[in-house]
PQR file of N, CA, C, O and H, with PARSE charges and radii, in Angstrom:
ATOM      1  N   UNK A   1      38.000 -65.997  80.988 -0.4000 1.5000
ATOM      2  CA  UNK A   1      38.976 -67.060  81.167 -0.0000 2.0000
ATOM      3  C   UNK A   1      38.627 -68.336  80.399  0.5500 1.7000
ATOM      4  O   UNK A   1      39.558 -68.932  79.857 -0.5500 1.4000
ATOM      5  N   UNK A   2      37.293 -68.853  80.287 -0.4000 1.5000
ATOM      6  CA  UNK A   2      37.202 -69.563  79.462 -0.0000 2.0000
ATOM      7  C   UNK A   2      37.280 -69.550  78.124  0.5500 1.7000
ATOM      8  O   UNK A   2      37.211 -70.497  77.340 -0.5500 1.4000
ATOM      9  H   UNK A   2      36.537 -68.368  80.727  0.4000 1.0000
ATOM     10  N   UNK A   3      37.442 -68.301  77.904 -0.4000 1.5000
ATOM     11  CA  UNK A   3      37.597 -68.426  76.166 -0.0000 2.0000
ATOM     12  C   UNK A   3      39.168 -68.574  76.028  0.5500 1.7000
ATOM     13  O   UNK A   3      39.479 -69.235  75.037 -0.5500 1.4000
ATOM     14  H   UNK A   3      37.498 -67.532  78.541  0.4000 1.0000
ATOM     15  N   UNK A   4      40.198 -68.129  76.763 -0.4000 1.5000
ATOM     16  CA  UNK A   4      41.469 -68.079  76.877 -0.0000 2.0000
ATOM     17  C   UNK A   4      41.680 -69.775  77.111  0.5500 1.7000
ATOM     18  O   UNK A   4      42.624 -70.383  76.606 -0.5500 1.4000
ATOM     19  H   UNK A   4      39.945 -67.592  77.568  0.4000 1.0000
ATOM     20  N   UNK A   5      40.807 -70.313  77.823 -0.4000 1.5000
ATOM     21  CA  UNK A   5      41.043 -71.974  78.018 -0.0000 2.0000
ATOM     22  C   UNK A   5      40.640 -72.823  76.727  0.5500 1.7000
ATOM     23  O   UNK A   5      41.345 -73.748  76.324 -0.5500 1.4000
ATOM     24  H   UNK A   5      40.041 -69.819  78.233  0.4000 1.0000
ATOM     25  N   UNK A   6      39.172 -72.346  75.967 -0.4000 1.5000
ATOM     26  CA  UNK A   6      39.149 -73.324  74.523 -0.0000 2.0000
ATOM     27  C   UNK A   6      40.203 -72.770  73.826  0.5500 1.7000
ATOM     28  O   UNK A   6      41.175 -73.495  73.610 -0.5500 1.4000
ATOM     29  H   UNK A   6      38.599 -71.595  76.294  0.4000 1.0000
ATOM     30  N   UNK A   7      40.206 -71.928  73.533 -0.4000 1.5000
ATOM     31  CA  UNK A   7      41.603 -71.192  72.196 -0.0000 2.0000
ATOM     32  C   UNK A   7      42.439 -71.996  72.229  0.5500 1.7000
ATOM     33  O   UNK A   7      42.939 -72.486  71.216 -0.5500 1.4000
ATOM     34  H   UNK A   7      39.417 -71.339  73.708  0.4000 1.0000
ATOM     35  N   UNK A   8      42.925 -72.446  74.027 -0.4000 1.5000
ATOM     36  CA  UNK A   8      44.468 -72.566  74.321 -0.0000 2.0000
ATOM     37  C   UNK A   8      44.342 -74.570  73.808  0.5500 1.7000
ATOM     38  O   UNK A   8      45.141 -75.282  73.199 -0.5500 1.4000
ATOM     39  H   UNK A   8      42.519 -72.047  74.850  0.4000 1.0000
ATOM     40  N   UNK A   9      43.482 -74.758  74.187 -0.4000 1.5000
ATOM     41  CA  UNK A   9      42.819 -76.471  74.072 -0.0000 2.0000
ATOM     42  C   UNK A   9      42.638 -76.776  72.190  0.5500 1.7000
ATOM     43  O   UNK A   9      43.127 -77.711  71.556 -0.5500 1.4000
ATOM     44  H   UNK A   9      42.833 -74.180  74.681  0.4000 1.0000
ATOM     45  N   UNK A  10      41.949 -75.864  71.770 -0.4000 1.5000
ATOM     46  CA  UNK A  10      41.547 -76.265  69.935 -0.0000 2.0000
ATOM     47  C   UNK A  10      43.207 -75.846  69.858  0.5500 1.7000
ATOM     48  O   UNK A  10      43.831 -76.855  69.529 -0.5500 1.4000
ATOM     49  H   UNK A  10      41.551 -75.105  72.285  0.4000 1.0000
ATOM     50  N   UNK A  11      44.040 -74.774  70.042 -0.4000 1.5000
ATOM     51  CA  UNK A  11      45.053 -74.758  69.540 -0.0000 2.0000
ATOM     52  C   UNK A  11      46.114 -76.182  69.467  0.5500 1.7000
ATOM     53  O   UNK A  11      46.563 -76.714  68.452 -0.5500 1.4000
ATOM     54  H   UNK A  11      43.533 -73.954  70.310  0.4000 1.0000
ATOM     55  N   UNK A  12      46.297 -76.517  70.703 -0.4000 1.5000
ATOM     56  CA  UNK A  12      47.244 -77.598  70.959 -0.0000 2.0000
ATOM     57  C   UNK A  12      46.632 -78.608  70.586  0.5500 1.7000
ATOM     58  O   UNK A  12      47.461 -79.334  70.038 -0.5500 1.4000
ATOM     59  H   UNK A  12      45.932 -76.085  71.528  0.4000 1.0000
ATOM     60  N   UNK A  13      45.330 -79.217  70.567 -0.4000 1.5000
ATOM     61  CA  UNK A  13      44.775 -80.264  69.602 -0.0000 2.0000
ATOM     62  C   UNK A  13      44.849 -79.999  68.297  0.5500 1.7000
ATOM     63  O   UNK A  13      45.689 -80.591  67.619 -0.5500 1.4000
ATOM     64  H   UNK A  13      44.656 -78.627  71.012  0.4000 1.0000
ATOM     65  N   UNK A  14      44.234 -79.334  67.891 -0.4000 1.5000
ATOM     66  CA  UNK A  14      44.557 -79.132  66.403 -0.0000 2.0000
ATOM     67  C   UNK A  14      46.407 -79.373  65.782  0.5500 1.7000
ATOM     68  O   UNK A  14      46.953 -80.092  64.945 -0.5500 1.4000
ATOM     69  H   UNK A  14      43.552 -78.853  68.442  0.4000 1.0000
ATOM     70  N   UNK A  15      46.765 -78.514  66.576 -0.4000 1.5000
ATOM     71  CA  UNK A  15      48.184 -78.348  65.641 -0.0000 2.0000
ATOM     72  C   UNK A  15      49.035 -79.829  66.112  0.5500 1.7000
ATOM     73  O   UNK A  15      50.145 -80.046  65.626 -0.5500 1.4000
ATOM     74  H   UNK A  15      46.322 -77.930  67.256  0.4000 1.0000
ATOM     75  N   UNK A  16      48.442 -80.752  67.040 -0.4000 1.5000
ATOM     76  CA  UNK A  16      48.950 -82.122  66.976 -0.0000 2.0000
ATOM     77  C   UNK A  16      48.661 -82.654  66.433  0.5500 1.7000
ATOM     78  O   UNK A  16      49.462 -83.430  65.911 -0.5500 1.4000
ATOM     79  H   UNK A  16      47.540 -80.576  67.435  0.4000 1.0000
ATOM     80  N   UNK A  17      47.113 -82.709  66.043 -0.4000 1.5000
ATOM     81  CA  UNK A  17      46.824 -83.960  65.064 -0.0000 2.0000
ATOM     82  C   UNK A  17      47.263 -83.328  63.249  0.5500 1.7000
ATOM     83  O   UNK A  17      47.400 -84.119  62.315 -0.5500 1.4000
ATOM     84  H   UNK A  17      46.462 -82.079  66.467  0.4000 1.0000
ATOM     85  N   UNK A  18      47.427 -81.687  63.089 -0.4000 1.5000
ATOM     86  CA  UNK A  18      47.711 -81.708  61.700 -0.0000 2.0000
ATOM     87  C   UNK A  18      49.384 -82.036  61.972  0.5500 1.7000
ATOM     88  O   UNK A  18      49.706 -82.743  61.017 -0.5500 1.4000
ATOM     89  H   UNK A  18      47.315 -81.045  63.848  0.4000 1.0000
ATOM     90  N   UNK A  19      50.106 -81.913  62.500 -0.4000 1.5000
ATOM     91  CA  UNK A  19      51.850 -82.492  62.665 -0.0000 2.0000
ATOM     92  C   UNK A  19      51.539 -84.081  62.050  0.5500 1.7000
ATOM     93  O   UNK A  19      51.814 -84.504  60.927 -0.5500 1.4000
ATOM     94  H   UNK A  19      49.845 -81.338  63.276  0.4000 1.0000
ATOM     95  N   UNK A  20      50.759 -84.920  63.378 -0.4000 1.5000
ATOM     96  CA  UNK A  20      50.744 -86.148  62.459 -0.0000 2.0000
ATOM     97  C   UNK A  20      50.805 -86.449  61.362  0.5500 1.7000
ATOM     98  O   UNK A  20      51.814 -86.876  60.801 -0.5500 1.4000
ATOM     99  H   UNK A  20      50.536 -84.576  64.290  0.4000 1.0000
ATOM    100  N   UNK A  21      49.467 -86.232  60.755 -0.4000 1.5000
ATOM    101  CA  UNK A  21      49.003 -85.851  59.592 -0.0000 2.0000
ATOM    102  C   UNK A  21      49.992 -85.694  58.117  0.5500 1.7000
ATOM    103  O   UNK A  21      50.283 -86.469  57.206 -0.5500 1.4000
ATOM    104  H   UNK A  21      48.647 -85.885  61.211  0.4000 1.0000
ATOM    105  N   UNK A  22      50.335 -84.171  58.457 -0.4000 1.5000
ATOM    106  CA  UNK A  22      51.235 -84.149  57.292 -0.0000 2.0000
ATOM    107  C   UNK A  22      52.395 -84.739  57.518  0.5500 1.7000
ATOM    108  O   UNK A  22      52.966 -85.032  56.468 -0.5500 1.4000
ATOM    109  H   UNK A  22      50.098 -83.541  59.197  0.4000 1.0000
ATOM    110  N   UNK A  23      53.084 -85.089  58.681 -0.4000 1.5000
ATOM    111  CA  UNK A  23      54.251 -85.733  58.853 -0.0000 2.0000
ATOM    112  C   UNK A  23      54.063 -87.111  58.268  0.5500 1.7000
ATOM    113  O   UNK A  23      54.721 -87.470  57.291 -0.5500 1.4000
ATOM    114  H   UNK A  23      52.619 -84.851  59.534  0.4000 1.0000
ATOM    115  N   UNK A  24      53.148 -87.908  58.870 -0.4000 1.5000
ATOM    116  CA  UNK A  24      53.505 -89.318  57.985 -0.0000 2.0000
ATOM    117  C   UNK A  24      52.200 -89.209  56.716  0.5500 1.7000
ATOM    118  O   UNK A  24      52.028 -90.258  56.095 -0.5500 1.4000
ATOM    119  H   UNK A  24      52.613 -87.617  59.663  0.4000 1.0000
ATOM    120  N   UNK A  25      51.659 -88.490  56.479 -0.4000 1.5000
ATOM    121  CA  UNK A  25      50.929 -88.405  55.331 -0.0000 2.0000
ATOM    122  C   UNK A  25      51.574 -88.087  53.926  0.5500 1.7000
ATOM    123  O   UNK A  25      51.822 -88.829  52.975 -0.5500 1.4000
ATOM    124  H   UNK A  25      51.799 -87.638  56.984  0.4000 1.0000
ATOM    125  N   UNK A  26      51.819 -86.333  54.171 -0.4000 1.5000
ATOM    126  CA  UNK A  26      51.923 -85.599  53.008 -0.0000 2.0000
ATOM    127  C   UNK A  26      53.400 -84.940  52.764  0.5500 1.7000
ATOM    128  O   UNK A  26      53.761 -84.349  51.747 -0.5500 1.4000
ATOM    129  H   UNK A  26      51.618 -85.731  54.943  0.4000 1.0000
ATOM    130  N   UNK A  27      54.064 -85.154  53.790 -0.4000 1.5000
ATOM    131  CA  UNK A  27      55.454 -84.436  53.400 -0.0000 2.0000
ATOM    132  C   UNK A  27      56.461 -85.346  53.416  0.5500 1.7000
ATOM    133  O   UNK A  27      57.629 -85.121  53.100 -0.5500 1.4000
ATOM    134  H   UNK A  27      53.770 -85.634  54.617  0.4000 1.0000
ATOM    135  N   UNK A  28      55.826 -86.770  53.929 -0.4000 1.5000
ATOM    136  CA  UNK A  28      57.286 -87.264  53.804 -0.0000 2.0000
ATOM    137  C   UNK A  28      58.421 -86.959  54.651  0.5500 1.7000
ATOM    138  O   UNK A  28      59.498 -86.863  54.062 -0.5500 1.4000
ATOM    139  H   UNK A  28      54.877 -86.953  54.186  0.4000 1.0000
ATOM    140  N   UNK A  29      58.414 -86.778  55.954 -0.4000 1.5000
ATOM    141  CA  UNK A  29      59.570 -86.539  56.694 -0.0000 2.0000
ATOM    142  C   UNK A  29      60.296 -85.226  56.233  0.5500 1.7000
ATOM    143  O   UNK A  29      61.512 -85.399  56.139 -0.5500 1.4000
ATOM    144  H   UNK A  29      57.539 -86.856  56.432  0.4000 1.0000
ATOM    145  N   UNK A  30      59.829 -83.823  55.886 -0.4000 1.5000
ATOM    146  CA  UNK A  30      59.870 -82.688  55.796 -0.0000 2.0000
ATOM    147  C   UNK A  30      59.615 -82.060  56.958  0.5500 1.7000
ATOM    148  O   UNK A  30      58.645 -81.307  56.862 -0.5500 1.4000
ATOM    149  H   UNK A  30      58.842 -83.682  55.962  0.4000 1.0000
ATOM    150  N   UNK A  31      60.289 -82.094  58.377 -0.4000 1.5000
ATOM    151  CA  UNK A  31      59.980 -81.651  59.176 -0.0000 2.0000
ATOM    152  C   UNK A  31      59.426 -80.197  59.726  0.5500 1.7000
ATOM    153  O   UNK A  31      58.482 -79.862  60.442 -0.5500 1.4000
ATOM    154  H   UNK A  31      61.077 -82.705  58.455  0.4000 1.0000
ATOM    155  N   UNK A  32      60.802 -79.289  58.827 -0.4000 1.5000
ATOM    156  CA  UNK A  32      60.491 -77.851  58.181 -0.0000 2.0000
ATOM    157  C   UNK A  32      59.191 -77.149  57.956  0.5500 1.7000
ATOM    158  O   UNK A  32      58.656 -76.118  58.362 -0.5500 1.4000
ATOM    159  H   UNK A  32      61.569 -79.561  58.245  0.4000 1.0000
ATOM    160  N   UNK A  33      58.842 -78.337  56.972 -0.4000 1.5000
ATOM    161  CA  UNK A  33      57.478 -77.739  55.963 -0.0000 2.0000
ATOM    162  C   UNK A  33      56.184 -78.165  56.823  0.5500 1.7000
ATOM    163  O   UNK A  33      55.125 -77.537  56.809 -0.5500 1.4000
ATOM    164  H   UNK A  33      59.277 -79.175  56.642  0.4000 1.0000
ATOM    165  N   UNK A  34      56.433 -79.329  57.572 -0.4000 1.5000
ATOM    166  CA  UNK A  34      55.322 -80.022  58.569 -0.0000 2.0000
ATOM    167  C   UNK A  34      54.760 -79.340  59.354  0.5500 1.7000
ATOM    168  O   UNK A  34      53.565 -79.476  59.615 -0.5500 1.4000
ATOM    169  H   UNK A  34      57.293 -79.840  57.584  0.4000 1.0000
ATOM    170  N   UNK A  35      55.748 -78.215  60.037 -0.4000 1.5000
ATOM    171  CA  UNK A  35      55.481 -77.293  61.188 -0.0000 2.0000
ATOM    172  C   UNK A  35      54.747 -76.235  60.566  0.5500 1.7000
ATOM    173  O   UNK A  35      53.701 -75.787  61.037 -0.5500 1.4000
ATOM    174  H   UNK A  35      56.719 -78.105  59.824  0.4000 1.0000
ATOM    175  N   UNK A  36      55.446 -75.710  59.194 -0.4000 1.5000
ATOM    176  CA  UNK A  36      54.761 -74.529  58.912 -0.0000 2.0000
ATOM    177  C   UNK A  36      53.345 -74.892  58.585  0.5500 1.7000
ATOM    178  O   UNK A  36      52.386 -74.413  59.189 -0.5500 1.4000
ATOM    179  H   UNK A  36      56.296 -76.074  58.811  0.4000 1.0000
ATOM    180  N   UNK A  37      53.274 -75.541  57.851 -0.4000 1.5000
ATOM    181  CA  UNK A  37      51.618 -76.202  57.639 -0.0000 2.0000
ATOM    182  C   UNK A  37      50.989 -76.126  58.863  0.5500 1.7000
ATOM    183  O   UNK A  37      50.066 -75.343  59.087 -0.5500 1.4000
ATOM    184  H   UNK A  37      54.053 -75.930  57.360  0.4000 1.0000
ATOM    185  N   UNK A  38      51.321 -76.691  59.448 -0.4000 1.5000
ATOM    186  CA  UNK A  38      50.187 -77.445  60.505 -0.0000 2.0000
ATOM    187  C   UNK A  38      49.653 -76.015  61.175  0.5500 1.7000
ATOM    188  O   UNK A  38      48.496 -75.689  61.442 -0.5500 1.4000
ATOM    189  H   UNK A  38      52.071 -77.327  59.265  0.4000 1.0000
ATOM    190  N   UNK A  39      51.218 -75.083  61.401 -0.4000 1.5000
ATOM    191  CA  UNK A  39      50.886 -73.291  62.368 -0.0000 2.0000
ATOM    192  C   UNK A  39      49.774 -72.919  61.361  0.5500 1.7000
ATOM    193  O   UNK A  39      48.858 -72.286  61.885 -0.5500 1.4000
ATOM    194  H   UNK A  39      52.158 -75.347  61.184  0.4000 1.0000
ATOM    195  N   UNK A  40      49.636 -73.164  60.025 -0.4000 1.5000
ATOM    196  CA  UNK A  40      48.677 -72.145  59.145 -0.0000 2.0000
ATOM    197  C   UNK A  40      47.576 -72.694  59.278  0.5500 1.7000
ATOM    198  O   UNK A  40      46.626 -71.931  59.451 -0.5500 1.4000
ATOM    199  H   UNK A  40      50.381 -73.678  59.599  0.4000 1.0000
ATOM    200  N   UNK A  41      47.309 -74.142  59.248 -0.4000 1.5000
ATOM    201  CA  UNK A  41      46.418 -74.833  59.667 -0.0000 2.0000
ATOM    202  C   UNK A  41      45.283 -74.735  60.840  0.5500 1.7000
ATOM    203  O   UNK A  41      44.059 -74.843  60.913 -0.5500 1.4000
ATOM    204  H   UNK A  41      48.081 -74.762  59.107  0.4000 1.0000
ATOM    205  N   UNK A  42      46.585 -74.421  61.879 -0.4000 1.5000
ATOM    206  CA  UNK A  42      45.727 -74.141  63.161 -0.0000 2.0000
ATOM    207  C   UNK A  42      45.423 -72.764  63.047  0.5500 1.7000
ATOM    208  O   UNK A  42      44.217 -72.695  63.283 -0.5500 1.4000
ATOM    209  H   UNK A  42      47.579 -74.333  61.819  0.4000 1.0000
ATOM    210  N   UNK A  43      45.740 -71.937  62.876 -0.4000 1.5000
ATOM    211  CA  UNK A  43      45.309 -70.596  62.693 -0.0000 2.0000
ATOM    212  C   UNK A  43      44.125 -70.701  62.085  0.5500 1.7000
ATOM    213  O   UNK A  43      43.136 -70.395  62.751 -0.5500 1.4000
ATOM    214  H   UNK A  43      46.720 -71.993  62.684  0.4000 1.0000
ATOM    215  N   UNK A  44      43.960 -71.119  60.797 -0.4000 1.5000
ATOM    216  CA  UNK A  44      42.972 -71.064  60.216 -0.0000 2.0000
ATOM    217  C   UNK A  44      41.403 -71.936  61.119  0.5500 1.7000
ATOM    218  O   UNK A  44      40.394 -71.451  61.633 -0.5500 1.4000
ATOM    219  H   UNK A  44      44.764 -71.368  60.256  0.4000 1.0000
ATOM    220  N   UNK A  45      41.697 -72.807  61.016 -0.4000 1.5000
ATOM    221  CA  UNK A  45      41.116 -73.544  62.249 -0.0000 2.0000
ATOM    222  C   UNK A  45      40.415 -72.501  63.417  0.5500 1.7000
ATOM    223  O   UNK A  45      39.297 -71.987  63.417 -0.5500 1.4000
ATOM    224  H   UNK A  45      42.516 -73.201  60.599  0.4000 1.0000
ATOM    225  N   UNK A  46      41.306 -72.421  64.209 -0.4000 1.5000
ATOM    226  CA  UNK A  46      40.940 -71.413  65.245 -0.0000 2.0000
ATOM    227  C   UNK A  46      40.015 -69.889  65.113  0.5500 1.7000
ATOM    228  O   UNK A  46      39.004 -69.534  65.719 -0.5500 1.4000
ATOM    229  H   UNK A  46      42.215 -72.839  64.208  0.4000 1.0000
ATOM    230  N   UNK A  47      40.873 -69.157  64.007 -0.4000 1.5000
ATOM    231  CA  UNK A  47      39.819 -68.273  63.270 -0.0000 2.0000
ATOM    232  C   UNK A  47      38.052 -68.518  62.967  0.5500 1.7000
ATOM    233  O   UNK A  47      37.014 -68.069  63.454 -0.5500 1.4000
ATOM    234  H   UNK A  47      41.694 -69.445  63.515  0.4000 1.0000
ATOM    235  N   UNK A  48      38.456 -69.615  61.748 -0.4000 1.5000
ATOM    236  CA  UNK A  48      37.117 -70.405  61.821 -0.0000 2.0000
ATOM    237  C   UNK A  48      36.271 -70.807  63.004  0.5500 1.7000
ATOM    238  O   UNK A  48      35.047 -70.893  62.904 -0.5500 1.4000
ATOM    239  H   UNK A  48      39.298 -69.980  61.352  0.4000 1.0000
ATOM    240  N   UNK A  49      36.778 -70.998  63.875 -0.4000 1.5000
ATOM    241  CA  UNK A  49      35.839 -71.693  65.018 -0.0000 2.0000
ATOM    242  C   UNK A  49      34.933 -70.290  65.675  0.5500 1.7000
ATOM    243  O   UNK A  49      33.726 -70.232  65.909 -0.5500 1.4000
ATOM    244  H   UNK A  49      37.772 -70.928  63.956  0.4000 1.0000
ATOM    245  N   UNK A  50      36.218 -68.990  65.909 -0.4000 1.5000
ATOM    246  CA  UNK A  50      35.759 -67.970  66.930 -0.0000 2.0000
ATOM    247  C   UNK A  50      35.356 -66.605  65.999  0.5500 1.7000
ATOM    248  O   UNK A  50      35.177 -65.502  66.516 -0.5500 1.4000
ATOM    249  H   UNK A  50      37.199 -69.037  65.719  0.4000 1.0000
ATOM    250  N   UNK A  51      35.239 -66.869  64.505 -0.4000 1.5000
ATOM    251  CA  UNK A  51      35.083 -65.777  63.849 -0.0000 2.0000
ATOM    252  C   UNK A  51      33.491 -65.752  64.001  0.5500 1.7000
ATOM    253  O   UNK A  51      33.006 -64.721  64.466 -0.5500 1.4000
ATOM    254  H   UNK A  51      35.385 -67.764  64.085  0.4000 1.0000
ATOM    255  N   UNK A  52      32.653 -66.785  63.652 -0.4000 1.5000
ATOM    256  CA  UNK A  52      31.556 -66.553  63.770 -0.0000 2.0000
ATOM    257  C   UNK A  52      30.526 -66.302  64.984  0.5500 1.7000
ATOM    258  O   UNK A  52      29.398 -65.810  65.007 -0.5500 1.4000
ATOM    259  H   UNK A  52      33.048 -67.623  63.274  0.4000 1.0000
ATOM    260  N   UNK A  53      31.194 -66.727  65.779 -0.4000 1.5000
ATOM    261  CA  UNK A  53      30.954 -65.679  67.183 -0.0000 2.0000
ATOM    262  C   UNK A  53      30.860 -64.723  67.690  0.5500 1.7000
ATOM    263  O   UNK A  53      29.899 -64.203  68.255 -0.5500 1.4000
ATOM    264  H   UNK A  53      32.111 -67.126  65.760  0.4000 1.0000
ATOM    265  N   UNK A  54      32.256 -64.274  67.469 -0.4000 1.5000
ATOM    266  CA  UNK A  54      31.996 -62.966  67.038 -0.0000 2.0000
ATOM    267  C   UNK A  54      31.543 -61.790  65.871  0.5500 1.7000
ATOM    268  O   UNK A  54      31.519 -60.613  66.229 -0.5500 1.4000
ATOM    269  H   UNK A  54      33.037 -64.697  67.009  0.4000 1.0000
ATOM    270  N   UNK A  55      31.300 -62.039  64.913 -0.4000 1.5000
ATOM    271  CA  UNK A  55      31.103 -61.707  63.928 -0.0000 2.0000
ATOM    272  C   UNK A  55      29.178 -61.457  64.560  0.5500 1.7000
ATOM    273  O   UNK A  55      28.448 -60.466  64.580 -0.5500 1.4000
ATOM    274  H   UNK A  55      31.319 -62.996  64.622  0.4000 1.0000
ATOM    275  N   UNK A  56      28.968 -62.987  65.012 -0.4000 1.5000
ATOM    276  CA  UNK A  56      27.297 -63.155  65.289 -0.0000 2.0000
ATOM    277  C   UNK A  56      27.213 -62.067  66.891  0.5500 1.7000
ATOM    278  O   UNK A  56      26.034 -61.727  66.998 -0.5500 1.4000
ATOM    279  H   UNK A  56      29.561 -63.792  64.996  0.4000 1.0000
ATOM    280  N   UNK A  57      27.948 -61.546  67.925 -0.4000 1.5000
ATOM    281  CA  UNK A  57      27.906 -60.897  68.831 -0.0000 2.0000
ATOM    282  C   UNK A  57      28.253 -59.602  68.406  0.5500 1.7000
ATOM    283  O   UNK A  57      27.568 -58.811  69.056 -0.5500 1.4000
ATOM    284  H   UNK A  57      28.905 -61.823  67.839  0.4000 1.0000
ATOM    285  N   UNK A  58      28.893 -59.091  67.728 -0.4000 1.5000
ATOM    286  CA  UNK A  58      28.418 -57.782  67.311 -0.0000 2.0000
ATOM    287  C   UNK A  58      27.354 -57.492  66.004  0.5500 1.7000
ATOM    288  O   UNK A  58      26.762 -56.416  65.927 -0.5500 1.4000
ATOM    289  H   UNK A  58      29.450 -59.733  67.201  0.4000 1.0000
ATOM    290  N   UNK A  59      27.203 -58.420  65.128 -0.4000 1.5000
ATOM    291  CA  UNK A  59      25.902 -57.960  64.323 -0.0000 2.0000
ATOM    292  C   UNK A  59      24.509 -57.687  64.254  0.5500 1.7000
ATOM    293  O   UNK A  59      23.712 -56.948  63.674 -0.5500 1.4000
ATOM    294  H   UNK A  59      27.685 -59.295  65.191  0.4000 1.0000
ATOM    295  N   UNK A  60      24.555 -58.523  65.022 -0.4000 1.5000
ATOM    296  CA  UNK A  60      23.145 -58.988  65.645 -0.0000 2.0000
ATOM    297  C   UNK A  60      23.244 -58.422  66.963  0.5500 1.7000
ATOM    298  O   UNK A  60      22.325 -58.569  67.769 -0.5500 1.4000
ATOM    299  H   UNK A  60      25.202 -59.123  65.492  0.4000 1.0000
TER
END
C-alpha cells in the first residue's frame, strides 16, 4: 500500500508543477500541448524514480 501511496503522491506533484511550468513558461497558453507534456513528463519521472528499485530488487 505504500508504494500505491508514493506513485499516487510523485504522480500528482509532479504533473502539477510540470502544467505550471510549461503553461506559463514554454507553450504560451497551449493548453492542448501543456497537458500532453507534462503526462510524458510525469511518466518519465515516475519510471525514473521506481525503475531503479526495482531493477536493484531483482538483480542483486
Amino acid at each position: 500500500m505504500p508504494f500505491i501511496a508514493i506513485l499516487f503522491m510523485i504522480f500528482v506533484f509532479f504533473f502539477i508543477i510540470t502544467v505550471f511550468v510549461n503553461y506559463f513558461f514554454i507553450f504560451k497558453r497551449n493548453f492542448k500541448k501543456t497537458i500532453l507534456v507534462s503526462i510524458v513528463m510525469t511518466i518519465i519521472a515516475v519510471i525514473s524514480h521506481y525503475l531503479p528499485m526495482v531493477l536493484y530488487k531483482y538483480i542483486f
